[in-house]
N, C-alpha and C positions, 0 to 999 in steps of 0.2 A: 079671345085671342090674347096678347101679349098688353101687359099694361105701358101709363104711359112714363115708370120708370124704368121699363125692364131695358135689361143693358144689352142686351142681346139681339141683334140682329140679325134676318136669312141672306143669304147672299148666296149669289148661282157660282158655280164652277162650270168655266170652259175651257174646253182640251187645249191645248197649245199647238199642235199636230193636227185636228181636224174641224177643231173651232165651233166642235158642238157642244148643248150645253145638256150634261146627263144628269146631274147632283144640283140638290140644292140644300143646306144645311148651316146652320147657327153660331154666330160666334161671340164670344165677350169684346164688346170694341175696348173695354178698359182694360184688360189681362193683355190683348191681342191688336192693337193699334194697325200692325203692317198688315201687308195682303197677305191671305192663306194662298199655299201652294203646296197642294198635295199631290202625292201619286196616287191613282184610280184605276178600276177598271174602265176600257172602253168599251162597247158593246159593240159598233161598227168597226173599229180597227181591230179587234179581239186582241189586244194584248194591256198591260198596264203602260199609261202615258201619264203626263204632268198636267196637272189641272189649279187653274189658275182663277181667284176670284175676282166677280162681276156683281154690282147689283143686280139682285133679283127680278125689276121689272125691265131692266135695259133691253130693250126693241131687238137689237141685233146680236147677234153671237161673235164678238171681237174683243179678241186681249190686250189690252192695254199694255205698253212698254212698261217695263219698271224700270226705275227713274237708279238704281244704283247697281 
């Protein structure tokens, strides 16, 4: 797996609009400090929505307010 200085961390994406979590994918926390927030595809809404980053192992599928 990942070592124990790799910089990079997985972190889930969950839709804004239907709170599910389809993506999960890697980021530099030193390049990339803030939340990712990308547009995706959704596979149950069938169109592209905003997806918003969660830790990976977080229990429930809920997006957290951003704070600005």
């Amino acid at each position: 797996m990942g070592k124990k200085t790799d910089k990079r961390k997985i972190v889930g994406l969950v839709c804004e609009e239907s709170g599910h979590r389809h993506y999960y994918t890697k980021k530099n926390t030193m390049n990339t400090p803030d939340k990712l927030r990308l547009k995706k595809y959704n596979p149950v809404l069938r169109k592209h929505t905003w997806y918003a980053e969660t830790k990976k192992n977080l229990g429930r599928n809920e997006v957290k307010p951003r704070k600005g």
